[in-house]
C-alpha positions in Angstrom: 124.8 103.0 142.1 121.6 100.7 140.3 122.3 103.2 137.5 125.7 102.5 136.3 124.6 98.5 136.1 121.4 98.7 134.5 123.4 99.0 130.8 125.6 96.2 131.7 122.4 93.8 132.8 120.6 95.0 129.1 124.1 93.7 127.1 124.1 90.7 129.2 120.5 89.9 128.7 120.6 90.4 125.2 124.1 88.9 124.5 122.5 85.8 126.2 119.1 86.3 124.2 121.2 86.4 120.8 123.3 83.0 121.9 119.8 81.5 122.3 118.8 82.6 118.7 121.9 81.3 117.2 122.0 77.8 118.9 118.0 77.3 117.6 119.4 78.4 114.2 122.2 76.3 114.1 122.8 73.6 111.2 122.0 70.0 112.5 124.5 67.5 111.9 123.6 65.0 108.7 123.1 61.5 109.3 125.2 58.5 108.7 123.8 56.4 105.8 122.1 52.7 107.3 124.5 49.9 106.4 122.5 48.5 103.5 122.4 51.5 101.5 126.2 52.2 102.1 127.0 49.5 99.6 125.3 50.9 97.0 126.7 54.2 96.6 128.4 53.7 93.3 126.3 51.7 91.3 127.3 51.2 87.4 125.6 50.6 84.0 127.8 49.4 81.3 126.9 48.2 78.3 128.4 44.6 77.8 128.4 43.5 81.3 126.6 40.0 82.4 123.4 40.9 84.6 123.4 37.9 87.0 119.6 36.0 87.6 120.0 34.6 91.3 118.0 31.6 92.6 117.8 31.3 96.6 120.4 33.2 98.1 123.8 34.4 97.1 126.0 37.1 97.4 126.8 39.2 94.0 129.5 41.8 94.0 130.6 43.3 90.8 126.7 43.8 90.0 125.3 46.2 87.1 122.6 48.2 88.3 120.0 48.7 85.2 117.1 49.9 88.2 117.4 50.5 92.2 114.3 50.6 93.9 113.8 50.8 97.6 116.1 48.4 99.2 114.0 46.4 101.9 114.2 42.8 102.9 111.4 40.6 103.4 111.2 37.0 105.1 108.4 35.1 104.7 107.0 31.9 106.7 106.4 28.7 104.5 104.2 26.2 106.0 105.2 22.5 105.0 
């Protein structure tokens, strides 16, 4: 009686072995973009269009992008 589900326990075992396999192999999901690089997905360089020159702070939209480096913000303590 052992004999007729010895087959049946090999398929299972390696039916179970070969969904092991293919989860390991399985393509992980991309990730989402951080918020400050989403805005800069599309960035343009026309010929004829005003490059702003910022003092302090200020939001630009509209900008033309001549050069995009790594985007990173920086605060610095001044002492008075």
């Amino acid at each position: 009686m052992v004999f007729f589900l010895f087959p049946l326990l090999v398929q299972l075992v390696i039916g179970i072995a070969f969904q092991a396999i293919g989860y390991l192999l399985m393509p992980k999901p991309k990730e989402d973009k951080p918020t400050e690089v989403q805005d800069m997905d599309d960035p343009t360089a026309e010929a004829g269009r005003p490059i702003p020159v910022v003092f302090g702070e200020m939001e630009v939209t509209g900008i033309n992008v001549l050069w995009f480096g790594d985007k990173a913000t920086i605060t610095k303590k001044i002492d008075v």
